[in-house]
Backbone as ProteinMPNN parsed JSONL, in Angstrom:
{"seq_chain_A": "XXXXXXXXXXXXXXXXXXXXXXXXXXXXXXXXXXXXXXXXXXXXXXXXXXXXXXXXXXXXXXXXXXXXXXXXXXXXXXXXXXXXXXXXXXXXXXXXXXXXXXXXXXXXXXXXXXXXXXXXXXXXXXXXXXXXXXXXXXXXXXXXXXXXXXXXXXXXXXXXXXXXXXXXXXX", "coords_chain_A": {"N_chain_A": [[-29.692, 4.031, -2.034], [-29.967, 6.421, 0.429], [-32.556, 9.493, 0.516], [-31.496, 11.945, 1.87], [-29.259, 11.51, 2.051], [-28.33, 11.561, -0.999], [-29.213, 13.899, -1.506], [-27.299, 15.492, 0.091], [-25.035, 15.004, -1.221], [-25.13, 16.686, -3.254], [-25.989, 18.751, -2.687], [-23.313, 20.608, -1.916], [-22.975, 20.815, -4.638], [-24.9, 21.928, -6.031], [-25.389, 24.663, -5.071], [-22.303, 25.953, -5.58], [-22.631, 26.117, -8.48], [-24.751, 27.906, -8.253], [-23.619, 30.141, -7.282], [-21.774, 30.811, -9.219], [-22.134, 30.561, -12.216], [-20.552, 29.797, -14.483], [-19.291, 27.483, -13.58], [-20.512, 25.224, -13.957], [-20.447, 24.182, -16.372], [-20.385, 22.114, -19.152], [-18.265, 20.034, -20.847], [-19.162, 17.419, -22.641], [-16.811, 14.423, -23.844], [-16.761, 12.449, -26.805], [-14.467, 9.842, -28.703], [-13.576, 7.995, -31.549], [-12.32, 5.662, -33.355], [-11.627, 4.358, -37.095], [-11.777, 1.283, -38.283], [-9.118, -0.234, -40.226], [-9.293, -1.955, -42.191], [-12.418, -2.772, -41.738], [-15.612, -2.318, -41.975], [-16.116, -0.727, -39.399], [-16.472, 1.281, -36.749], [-14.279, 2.369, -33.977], [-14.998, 3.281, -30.456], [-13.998, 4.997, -27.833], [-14.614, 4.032, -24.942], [-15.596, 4.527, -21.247], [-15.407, 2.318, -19.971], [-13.642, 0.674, -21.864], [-13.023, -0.713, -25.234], [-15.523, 0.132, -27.565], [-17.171, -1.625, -29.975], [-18.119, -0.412, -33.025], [-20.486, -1.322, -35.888], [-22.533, -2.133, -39.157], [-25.897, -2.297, -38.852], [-27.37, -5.546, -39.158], [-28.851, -5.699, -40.944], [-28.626, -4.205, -42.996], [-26.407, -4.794, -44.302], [-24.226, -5.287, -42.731], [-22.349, -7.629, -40.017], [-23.208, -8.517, -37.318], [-22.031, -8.867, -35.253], [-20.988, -6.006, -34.341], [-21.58, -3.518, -32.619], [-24.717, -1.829, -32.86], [-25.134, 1.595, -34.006], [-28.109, 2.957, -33.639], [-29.151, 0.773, -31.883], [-27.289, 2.113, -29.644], [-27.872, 4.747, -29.252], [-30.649, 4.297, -28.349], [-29.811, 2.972, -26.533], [-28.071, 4.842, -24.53], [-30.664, 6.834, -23.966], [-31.919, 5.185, -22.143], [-30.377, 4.701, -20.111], [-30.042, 6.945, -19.098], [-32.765, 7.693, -18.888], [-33.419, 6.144, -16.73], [-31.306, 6.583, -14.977], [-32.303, 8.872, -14.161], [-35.053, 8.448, -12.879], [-34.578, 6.703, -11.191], [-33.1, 8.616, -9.526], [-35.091, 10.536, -8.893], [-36.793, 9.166, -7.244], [-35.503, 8.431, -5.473], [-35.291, 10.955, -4.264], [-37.374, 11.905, -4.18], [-38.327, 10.114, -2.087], [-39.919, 7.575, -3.014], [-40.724, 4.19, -3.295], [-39.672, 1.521, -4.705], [-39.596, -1.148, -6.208], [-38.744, -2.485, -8.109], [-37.632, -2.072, -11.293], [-37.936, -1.576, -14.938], [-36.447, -0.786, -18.357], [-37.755, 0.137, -21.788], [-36.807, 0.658, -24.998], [-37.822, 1.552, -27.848], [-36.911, 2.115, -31.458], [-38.058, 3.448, -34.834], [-36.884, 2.738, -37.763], [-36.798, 3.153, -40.916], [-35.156, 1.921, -43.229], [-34.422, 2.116, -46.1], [-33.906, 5.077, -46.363], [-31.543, 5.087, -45.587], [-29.557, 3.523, -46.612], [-30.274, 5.111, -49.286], [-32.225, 3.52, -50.841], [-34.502, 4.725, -51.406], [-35.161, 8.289, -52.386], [-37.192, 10.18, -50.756], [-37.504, 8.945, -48.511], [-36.458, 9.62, -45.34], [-33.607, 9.781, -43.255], [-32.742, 7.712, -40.201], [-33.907, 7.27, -37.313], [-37.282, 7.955, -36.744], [-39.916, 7.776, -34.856], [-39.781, 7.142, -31.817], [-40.053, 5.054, -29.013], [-40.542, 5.325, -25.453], [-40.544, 2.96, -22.446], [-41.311, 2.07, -19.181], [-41.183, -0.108, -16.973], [-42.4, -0.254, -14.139], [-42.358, -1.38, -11.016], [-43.87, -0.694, -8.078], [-45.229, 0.138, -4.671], [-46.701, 2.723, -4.512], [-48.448, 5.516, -4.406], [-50.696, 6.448, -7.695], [-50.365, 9.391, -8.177], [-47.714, 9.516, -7.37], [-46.213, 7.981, -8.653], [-47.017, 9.023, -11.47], [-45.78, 11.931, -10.865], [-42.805, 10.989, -10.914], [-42.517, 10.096, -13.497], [-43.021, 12.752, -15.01], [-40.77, 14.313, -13.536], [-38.68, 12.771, -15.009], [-39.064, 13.674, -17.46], [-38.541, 15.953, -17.456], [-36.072, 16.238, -16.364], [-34.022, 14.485, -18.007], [-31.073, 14.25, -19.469], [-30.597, 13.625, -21.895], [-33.249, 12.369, -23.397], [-33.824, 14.862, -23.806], [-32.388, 16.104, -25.391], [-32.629, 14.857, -27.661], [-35.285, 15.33, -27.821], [-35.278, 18.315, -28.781], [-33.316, 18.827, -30.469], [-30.137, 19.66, -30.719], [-28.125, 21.891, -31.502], [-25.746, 21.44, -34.225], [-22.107, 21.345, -35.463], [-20.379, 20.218, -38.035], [-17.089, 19.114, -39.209], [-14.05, 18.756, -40.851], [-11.626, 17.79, -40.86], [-8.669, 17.28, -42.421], [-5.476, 15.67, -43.292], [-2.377, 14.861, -44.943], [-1.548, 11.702, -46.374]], "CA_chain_A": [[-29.198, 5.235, -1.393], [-30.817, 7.267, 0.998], [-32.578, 10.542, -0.233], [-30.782, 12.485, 2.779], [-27.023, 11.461, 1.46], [-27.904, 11.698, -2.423], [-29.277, 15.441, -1.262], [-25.764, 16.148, 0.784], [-23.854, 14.935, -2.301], [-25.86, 17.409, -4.329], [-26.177, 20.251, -2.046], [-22.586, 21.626, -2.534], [-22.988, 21.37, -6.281], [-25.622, 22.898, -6.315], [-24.768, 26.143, -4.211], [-21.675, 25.738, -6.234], [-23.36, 26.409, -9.416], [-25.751, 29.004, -8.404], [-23.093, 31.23, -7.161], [-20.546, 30.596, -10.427], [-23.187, 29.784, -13.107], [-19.944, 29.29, -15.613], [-18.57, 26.232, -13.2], [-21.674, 24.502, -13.837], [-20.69, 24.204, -17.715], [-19.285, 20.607, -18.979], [-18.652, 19.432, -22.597], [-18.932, 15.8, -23.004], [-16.521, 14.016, -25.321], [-16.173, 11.051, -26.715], [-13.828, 9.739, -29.549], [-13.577, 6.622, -32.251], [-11.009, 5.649, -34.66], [-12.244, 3.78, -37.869], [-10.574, 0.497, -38.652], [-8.514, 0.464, -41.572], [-10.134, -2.711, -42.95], [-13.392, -3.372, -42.174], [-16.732, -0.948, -42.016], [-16.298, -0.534, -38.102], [-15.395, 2.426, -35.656], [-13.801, 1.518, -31.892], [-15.244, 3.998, -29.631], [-13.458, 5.001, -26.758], [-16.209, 4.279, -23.506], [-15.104, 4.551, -19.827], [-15.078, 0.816, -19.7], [-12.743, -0.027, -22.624], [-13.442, -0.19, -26.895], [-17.095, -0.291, -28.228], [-17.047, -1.903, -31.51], [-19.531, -0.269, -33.706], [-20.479, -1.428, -37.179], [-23.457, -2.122, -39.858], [-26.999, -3.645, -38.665], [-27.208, -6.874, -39.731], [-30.549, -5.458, -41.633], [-27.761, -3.111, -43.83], [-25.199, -5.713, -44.476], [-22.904, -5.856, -41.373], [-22.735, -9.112, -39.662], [-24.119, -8.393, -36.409], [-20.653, -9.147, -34.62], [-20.46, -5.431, -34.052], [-22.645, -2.869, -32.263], [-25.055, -0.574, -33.9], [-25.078, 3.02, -33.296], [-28.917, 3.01, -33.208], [-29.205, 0.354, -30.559], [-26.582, 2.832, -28.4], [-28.585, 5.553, -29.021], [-31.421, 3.638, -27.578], [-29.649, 2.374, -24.502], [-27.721, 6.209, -24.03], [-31.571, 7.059, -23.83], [-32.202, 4.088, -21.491], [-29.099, 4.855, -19.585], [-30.126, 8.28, -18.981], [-34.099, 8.137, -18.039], [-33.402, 5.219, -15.843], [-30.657, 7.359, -13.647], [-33.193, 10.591, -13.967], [-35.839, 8.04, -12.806], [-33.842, 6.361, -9.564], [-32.496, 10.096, -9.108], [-36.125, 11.48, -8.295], [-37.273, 8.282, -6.439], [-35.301, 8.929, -3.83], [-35.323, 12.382, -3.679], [-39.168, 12.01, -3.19], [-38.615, 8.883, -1.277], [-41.047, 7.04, -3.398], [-40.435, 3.165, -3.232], [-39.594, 1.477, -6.734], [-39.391, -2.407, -5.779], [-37.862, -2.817, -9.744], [-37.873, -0.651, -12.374], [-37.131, -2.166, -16.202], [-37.084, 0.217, -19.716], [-37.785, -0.407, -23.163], [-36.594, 1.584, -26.004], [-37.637, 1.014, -29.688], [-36.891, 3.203, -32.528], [-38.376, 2.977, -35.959], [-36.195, 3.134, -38.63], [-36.922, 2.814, -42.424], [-34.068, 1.537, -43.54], [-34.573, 2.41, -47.843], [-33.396, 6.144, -46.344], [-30.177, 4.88, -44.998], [-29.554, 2.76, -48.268], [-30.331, 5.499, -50.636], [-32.895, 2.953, -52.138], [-35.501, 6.094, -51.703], [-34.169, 9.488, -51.639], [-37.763, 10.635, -49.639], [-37.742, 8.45, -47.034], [-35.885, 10.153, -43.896], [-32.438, 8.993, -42.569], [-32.94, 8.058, -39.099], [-35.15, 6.916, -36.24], [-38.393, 9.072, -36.916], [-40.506, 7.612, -33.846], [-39.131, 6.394, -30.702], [-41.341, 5.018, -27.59], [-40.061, 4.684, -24.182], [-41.388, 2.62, -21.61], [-41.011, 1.868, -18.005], [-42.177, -0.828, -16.167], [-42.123, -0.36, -12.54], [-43.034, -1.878, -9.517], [-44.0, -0.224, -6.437], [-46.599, 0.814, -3.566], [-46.298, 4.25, -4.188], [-49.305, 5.918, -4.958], [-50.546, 6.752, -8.863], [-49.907, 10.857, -8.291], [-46.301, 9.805, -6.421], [-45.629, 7.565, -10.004], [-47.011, 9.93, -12.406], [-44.457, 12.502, -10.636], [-41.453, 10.538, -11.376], [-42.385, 9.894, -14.93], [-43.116, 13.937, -15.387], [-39.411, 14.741, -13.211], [-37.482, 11.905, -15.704], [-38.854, 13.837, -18.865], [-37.561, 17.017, -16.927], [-34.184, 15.793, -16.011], [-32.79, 13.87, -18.462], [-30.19, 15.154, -20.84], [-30.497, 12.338, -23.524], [-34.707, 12.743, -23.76], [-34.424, 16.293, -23.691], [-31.2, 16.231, -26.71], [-33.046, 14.222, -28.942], [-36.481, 16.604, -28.478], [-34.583, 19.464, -28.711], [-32.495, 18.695, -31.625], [-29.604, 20.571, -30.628], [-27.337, 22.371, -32.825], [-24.598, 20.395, -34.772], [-21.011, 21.775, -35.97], [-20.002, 18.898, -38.369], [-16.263, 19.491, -39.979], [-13.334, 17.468, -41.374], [-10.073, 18.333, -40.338], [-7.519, 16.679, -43.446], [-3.706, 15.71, -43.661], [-1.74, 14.515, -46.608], [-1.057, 10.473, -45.872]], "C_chain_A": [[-30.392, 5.975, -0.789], [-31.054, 8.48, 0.23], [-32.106, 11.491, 0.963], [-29.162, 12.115, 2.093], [-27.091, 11.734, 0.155], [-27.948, 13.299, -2.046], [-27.867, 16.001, -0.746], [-24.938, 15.714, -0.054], [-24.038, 15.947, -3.485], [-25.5, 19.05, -4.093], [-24.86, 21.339, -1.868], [-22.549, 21.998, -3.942], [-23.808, 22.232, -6.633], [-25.932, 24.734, -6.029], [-23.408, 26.647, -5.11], [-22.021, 26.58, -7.351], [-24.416, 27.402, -9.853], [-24.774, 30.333, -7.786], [-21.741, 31.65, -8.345], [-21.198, 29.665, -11.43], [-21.991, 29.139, -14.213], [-19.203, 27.452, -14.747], [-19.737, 24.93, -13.309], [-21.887, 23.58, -15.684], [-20.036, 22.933, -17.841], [-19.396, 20.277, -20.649], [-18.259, 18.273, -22.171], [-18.203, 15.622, -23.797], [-16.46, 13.067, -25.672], [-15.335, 11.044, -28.345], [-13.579, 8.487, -30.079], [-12.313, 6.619, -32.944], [-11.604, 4.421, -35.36], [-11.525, 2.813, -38.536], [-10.551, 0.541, -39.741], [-9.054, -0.566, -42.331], [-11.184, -3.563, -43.06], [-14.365, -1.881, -41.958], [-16.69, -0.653, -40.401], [-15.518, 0.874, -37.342], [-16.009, 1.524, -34.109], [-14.257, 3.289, -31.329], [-14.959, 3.858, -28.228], [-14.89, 5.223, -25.245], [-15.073, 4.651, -21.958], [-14.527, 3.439, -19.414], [-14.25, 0.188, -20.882], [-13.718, 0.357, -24.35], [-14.689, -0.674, -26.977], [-16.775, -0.344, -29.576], [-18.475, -1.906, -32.29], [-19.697, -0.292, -35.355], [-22.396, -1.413, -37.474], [-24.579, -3.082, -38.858], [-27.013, -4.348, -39.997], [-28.185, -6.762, -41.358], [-29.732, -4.683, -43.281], [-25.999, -3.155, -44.503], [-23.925, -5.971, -43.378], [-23.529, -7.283, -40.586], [-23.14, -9.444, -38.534], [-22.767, -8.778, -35.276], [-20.164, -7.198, -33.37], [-21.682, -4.54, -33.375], [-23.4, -2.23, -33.269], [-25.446, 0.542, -32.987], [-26.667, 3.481, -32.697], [-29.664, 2.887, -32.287], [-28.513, 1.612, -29.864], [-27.262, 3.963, -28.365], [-29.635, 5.518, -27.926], [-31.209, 3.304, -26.293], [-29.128, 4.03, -24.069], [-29.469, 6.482, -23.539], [-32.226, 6.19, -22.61], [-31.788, 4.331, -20.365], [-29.722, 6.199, -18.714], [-31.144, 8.595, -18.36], [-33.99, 7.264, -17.092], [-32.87, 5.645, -15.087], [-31.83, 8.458, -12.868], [-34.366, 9.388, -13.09], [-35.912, 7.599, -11.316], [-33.946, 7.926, -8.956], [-34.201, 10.297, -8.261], [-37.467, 10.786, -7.184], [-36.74, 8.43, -5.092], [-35.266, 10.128, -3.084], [-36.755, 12.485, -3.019], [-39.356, 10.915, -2.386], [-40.106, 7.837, -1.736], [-40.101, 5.485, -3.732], [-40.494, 2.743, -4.498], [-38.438, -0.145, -5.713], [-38.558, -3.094, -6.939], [-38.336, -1.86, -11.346], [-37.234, -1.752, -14.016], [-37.757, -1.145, -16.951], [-36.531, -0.504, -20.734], [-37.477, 1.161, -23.72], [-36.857, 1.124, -27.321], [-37.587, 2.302, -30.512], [-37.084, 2.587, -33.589], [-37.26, 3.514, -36.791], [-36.418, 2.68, -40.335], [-35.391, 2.909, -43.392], [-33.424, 1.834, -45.558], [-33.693, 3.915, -47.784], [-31.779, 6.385, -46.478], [-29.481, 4.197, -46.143], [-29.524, 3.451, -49.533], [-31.255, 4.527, -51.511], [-33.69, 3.9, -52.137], [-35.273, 7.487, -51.196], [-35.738, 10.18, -50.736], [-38.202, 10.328, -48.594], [-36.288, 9.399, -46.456], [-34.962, 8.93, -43.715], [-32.94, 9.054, -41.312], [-33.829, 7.26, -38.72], [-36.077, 8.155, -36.402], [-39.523, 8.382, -35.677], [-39.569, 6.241, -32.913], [-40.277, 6.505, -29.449], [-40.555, 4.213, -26.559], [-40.54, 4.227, -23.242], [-40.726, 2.191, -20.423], [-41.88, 0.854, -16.978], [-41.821, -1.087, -15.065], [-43.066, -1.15, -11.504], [-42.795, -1.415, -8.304], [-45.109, -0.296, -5.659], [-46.602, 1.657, -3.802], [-47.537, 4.739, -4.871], [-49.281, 6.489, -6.561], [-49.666, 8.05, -9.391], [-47.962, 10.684, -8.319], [-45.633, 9.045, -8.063], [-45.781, 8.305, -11.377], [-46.168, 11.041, -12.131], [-43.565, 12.292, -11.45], [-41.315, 10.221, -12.996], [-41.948, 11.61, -14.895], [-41.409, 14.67, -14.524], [-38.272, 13.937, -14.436], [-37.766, 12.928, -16.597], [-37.958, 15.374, -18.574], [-36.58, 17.434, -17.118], [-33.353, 14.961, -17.072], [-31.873, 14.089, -19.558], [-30.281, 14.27, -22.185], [-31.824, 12.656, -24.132], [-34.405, 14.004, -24.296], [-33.477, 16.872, -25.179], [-32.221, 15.849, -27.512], [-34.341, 15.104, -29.034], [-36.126, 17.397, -29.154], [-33.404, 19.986, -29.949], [-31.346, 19.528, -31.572], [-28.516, 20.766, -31.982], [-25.818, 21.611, -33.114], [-23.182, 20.974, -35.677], [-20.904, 20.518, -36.689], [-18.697, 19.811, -39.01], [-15.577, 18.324, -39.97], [-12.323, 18.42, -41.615], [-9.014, 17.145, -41.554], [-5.586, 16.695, -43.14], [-3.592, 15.202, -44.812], [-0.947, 13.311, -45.53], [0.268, 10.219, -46.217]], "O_chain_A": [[-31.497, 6.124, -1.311], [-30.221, 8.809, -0.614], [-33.033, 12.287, 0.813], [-28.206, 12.838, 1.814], [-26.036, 12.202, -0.273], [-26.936, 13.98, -2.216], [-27.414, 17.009, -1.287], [-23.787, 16.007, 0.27], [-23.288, 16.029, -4.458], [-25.062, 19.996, -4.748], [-25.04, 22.547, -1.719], [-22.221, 23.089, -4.409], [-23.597, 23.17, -7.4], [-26.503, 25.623, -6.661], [-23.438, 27.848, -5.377], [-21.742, 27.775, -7.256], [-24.857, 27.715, -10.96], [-25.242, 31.469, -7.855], [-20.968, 32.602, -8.246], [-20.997, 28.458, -11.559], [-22.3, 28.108, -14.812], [-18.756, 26.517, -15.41], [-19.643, 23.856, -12.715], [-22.771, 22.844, -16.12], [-19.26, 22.528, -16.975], [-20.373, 20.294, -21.396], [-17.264, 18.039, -21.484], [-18.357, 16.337, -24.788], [-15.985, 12.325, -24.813], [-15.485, 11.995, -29.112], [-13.32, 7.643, -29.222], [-11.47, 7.514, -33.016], [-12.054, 3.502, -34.676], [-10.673, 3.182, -39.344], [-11.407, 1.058, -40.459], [-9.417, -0.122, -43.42], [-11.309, -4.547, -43.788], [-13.948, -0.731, -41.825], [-17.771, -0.102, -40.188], [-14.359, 1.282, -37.419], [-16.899, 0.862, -33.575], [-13.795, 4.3, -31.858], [-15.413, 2.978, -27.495], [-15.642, 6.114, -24.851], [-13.888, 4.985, -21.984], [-13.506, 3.348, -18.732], [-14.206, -1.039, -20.8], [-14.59, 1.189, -24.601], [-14.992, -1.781, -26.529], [-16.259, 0.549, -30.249], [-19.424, -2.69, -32.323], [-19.147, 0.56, -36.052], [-23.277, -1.017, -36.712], [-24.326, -4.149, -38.299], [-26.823, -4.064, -41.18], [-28.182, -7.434, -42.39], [-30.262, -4.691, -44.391], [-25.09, -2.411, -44.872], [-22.969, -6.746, -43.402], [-24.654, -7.783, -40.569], [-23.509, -10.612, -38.413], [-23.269, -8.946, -34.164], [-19.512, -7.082, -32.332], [-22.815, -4.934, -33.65], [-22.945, -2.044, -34.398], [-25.866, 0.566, -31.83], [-26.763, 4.141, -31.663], [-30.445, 3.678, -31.759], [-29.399, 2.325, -29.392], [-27.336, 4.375, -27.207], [-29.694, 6.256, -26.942], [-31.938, 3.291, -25.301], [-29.843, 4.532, -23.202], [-29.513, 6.231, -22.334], [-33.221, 6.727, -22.125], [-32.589, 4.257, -19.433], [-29.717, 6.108, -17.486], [-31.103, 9.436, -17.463], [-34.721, 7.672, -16.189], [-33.433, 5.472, -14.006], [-32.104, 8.733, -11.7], [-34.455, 10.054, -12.059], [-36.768, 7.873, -10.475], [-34.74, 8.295, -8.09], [-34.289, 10.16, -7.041], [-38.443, 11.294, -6.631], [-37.29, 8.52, -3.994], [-35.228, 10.358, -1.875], [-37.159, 12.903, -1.933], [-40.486, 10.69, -1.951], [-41.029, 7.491, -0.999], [-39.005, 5.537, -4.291], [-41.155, 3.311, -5.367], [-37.391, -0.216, -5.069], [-37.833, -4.072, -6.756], [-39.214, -1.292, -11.995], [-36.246, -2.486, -13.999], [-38.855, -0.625, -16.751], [-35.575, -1.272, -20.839], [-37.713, 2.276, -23.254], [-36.102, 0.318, -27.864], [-38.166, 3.348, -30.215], [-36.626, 1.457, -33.755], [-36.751, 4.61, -36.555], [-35.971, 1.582, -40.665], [-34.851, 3.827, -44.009], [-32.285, 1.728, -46.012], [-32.929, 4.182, -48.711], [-31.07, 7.222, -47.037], [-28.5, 4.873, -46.455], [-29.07, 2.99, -50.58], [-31.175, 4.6, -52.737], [-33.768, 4.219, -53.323], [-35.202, 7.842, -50.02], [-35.32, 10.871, -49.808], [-38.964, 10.924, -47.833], [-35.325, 9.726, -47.148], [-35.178, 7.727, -43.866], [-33.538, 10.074, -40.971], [-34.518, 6.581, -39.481], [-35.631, 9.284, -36.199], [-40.478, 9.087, -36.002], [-39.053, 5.148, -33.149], [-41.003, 7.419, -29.058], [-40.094, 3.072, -26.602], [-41.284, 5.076, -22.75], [-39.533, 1.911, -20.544], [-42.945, 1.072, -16.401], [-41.03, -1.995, -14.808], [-44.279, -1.346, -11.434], [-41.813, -1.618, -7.59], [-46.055, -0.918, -6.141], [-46.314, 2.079, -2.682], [-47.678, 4.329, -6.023], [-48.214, 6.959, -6.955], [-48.825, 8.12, -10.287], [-47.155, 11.363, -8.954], [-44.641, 9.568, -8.571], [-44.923, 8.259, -12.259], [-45.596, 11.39, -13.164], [-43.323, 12.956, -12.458], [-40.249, 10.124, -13.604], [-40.755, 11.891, -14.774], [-40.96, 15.646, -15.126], [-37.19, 14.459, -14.704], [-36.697, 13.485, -16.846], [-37.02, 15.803, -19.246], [-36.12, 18.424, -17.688], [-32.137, 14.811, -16.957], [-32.349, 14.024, -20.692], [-29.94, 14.558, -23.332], [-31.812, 13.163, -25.254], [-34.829, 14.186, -25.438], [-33.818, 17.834, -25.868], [-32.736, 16.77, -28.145], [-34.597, 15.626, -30.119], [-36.562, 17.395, -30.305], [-32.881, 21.073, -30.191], [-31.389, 20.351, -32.487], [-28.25, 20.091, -32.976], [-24.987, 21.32, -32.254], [-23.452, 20.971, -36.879], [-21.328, 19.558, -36.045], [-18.914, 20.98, -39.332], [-15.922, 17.249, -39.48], [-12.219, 19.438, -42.299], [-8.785, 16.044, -41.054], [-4.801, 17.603, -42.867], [-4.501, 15.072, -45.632], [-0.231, 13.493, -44.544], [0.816, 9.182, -45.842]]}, "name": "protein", "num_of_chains": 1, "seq": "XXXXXXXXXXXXXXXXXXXXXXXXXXXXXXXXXXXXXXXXXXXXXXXXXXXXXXXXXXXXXXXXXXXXXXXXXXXXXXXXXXXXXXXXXXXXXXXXXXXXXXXXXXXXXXXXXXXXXXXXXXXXXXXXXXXXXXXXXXXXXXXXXXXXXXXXXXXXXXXXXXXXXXXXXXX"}
């Protein structure tokens, strides 16, 4: 895509948004349902059910996704648009672009075999391996606009705030 047509697909939203800051607001949702007899939830995507269960590492059989990986690619997913997005806006050439995501996870937390290890991914490193002409300044840019722009990076810094509840019936 040209950076002239992504800008004119932009440029009412954005006028949009600066004159009606509340139309600018969006909750994401998404929603699972947890099968009734094995360890797995179906998560409803855009493209049909994501079947997400145990890493293989934590007794599931590897048949099913893990939530960690999706974390990882949502994160993937996310600096890789922010990444295109500001390539063409600056018209900076990007001949192929590939990202890595790894997250560490100490798995004893998640297990309960040690109650002071940490649940969770506690370091994550993202990488980008591009290919272009585009000068160093014009690629160090587009890194420093992705960490900017992207709502997934900027969630997981940012740790945002978490309602958790549990809504009950009588079966």
């Amino acid at each position: 895509m040209k950076s002239t047509a992504f800008l004119a697909i932009q440029a009412p939203l954005k006028d949009r948004y600066r004159k009606d800051a509340k139309s600018a607001l969006l909750t994401l949702k998404a929603r699972g349902d947890v099968d009734k007899s094995d360890i797995v939830c179906k998560v409803e995507t855009g493209r049909g059910l994501a079947s997400a269960g145990l890493h293989p590492m934590t007794g599931g059989t590897g048949r099913e996704l893990c939530s960690g990986d999706m974390l990882l690619e949502a994160l993937i997913a996310c600096a890789g648009v922010a990444m295109k997005a500001a390539a063409t806006v600056l018209d900076v050439p990007v001949k192929s672009m590939a990202i890595t995501a790894e997250g560490d996870v100490d798995l004893r937390g998640a297990l309960a075999v040690a109650d002071e290890v940490p649940v969770g991914i506690t370091d994550i490193r993202l990488t980008f391996d591009v290919v272009s002409d585009a000068p160093r300044d014009k690629l160090d840019q587009l890194l420093e606009l992705t960490e900017r722009y992207c709502v997934v990076y900027h969630t997981l810094r940012t740790a945002p705030k978490i309602d958790v509840r549990m809504q009950t019936a009588r079966a």
